[in-house]
N, CA, C and O atoms as a DFTB+ gen file, in Angstrom:
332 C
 N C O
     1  1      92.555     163.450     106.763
     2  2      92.093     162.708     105.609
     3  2      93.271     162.469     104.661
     4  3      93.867     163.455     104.227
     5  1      93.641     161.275     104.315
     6  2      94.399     160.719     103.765
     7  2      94.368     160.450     101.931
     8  3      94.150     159.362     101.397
     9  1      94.687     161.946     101.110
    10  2      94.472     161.985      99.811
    11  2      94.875     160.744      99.177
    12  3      95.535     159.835      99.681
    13  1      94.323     160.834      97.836
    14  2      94.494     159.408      97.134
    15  2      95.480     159.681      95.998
    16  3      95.616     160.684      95.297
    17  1      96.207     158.376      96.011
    18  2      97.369     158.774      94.513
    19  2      96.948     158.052      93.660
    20  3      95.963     157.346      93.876
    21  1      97.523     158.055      92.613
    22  2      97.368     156.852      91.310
    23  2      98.579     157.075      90.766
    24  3      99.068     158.171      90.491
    25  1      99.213     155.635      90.567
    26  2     100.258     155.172      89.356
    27  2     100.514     155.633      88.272
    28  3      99.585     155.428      87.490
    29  1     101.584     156.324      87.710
    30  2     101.842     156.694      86.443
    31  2     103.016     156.593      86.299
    32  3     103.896     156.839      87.124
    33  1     103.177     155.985      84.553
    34  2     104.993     155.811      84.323
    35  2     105.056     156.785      83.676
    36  3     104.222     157.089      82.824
    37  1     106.399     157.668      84.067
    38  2     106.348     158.488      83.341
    39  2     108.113     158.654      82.698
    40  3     109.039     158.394      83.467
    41  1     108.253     158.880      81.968
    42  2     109.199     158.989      81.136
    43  2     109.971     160.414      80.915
    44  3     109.483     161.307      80.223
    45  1     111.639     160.564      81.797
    46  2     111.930     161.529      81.370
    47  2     113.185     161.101      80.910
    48  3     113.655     159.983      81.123
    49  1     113.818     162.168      80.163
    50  2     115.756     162.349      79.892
    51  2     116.040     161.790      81.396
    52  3     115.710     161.976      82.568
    53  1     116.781     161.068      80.665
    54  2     117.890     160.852      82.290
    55  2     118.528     162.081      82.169
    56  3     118.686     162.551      83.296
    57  1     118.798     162.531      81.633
    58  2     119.454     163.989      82.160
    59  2     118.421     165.040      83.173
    60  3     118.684     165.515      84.278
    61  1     117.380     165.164      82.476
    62  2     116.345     165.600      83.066
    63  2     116.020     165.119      84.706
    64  3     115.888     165.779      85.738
    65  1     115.966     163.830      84.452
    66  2     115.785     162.599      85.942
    67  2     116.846     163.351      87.260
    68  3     116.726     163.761      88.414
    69  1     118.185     163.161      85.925
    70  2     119.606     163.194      86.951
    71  2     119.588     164.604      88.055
    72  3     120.014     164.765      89.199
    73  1     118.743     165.655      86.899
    74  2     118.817     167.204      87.528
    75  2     117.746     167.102      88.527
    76  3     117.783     167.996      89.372
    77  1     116.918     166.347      88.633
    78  2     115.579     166.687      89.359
    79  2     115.651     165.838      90.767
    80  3     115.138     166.174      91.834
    81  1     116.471     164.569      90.480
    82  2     117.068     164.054      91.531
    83  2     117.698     165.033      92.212
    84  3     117.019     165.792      92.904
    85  1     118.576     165.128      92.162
    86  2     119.910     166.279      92.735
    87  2     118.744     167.129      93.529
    88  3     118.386     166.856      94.674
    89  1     118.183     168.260      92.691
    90  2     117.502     169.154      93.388
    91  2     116.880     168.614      94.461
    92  3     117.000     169.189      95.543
    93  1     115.988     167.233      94.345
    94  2     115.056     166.808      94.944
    95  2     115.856     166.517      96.588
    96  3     115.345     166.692      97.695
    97  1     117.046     166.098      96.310
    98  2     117.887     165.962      97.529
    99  2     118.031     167.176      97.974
   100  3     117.215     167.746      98.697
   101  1     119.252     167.720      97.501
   102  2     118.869     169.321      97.908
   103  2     117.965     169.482      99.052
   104  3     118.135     169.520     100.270
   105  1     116.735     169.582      98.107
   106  2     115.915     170.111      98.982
   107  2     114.890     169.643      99.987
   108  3     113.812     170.106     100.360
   109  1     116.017     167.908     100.492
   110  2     115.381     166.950     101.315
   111  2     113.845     166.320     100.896
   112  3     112.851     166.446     101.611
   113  1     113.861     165.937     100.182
   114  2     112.230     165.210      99.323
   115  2     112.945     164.328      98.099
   116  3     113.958     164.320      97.400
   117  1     111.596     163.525      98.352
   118  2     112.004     162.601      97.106
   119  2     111.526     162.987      95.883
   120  3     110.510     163.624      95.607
   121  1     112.810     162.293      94.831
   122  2     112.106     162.748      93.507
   123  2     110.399     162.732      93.379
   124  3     109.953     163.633      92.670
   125  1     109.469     161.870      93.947
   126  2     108.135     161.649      93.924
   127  2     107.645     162.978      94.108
   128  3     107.102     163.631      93.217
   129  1     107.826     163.330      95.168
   130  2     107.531     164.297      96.188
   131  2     107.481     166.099      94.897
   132  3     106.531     166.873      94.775
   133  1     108.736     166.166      94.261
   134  2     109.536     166.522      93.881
   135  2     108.775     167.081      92.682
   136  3     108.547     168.289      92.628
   137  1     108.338     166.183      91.640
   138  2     107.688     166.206      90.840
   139  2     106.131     166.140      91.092
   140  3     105.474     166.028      90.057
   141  1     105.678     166.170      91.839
   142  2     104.170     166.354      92.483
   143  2     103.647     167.926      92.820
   144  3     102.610     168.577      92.702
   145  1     105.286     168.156      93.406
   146  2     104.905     169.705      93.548
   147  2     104.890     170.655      92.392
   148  3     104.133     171.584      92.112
   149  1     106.173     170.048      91.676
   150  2     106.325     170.887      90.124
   151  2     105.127     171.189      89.403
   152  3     104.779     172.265      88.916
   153  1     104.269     169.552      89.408
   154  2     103.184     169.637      88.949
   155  2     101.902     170.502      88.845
   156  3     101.187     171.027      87.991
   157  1     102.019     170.345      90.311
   158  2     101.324     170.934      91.140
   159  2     101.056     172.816      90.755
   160  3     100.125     173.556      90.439
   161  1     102.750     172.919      91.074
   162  2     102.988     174.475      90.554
   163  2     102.443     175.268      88.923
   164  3     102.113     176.401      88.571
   165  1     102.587     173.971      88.292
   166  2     102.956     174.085      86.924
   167  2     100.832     174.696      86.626
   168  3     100.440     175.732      86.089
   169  1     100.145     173.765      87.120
   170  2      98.801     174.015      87.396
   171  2      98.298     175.001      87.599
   172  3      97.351     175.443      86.948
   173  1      98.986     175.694      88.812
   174  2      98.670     176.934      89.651
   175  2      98.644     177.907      88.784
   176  3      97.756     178.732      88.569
   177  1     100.308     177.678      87.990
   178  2     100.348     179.270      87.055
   179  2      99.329     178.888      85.939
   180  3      98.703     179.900      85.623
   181  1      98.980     177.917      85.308
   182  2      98.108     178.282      83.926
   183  2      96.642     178.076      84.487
   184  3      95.724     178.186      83.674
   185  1      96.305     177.749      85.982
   186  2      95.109     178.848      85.979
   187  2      94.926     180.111      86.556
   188  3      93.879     180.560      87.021
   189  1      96.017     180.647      86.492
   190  2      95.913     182.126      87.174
   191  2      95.711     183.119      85.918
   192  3      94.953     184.066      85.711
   193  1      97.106     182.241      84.886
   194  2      97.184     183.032      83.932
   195  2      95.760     183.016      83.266
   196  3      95.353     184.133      82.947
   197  1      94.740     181.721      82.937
   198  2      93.341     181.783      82.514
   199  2      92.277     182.824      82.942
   200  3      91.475     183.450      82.248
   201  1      92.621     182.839      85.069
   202  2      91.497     184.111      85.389
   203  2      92.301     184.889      84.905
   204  3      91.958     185.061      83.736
   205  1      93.322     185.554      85.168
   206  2      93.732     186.875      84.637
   207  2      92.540     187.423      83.364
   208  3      91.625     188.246      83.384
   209  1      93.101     186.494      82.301
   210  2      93.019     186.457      80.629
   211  2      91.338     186.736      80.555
   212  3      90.758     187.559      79.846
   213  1      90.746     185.761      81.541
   214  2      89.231     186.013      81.338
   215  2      88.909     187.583      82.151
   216  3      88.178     188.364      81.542
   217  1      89.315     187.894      83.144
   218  2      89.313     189.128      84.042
   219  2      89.455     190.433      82.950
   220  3      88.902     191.525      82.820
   221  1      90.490     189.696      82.267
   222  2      91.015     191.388      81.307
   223  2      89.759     190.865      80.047
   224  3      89.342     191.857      79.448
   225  1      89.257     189.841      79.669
   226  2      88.216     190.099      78.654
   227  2      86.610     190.740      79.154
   228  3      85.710     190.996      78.354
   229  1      86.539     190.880      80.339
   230  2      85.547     191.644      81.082
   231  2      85.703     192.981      81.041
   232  3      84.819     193.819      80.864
   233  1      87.135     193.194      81.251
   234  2      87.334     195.183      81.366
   235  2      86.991     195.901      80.425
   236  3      87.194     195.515      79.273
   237  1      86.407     197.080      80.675
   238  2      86.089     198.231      79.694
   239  2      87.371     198.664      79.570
   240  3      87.922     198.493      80.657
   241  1      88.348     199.289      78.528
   242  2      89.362     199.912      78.335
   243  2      88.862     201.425      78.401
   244  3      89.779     202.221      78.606
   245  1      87.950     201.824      78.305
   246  2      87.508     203.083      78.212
   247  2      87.183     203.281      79.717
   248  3      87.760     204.315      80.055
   249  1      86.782     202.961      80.349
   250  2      86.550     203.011      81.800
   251  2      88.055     203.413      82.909
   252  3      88.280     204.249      83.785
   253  1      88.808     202.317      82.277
   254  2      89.937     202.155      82.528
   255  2      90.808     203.631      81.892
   256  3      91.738     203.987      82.615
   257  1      90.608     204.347      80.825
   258  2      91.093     205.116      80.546
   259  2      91.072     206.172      81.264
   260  3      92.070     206.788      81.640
   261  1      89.395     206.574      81.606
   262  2      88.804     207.476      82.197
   263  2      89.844     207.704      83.566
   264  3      90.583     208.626      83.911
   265  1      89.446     206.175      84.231
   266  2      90.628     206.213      85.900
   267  2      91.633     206.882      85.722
   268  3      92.041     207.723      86.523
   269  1      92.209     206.573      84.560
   270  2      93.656     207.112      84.595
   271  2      93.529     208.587      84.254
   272  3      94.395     209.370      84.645
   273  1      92.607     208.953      83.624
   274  2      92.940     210.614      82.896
   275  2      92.036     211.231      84.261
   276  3      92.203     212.416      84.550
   277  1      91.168     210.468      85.005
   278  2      90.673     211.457      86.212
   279  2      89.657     211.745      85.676
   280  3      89.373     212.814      86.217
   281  1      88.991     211.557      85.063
   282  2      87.811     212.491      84.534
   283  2      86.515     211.143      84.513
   284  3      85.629     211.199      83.660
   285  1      86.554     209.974      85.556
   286  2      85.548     209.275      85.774
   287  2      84.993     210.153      86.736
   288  3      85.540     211.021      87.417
   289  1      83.256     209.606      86.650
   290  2      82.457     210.831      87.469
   291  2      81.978     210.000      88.788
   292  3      80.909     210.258      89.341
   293  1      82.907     208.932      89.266
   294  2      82.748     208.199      90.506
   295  2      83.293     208.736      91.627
   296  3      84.524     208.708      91.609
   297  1      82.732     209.286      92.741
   298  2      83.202     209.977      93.941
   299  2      84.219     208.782      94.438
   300  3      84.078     207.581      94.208
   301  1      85.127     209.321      95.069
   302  2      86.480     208.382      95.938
   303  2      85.447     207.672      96.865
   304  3      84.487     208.412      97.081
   305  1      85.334     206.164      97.625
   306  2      84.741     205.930      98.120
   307  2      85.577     206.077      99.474
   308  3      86.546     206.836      99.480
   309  1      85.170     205.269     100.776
   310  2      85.708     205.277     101.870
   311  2      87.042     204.231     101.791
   312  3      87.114     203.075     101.373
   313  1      88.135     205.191     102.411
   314  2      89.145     204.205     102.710
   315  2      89.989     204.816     101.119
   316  3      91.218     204.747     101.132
   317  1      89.469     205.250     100.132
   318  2      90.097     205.404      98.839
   319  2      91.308     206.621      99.197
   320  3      92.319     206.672      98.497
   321  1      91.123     207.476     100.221
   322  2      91.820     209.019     100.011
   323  2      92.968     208.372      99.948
   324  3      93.376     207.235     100.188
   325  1      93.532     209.722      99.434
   326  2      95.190     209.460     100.125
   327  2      95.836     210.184     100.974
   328  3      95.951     211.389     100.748
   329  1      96.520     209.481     102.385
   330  2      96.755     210.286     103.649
   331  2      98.382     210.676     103.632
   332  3      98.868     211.338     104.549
């Protein structure tokens, strides 16, 4: 299946352009290519960093304390020991 693109002008520093070219050779891809992935990447991390952020507004810190001081009253389950 053959994803779909759409047109956009986008405007950088030619200095910016000049560096992203270069790399883009480098690393055999075209600037297009180049900046699709950046994009791409740039995406990835600010929704990881979002679950994280929502993940840690779920945690009990007190729960979490407990783990650490040992004194939670949850038996080790299977697979937990240490060999």
């Amino acid at each position: 299946m053959k994803s779909q693109t759409s047109n956009y002008a986008l405007r950088l520093l030619s200095s910016v352009k000049a560096e992203a070219e270069k790399v883009a050779a480098e690393e055999g891809t075209t600037l297009n290519q180049f900046i699709n992935v950046a994009v791409a990447e740039k995406l990835s991390a600010l929704r990881t960093e979002r679950y994280f952020r929502e993940r840690a507004e779920r945690g009990e810190l007190s729960a979490f304390e407990s783990f650490l001081d040992g004194t939670d009253d949850e038996p080790a389950g299977s697979g937990d020991d240490i060999r």
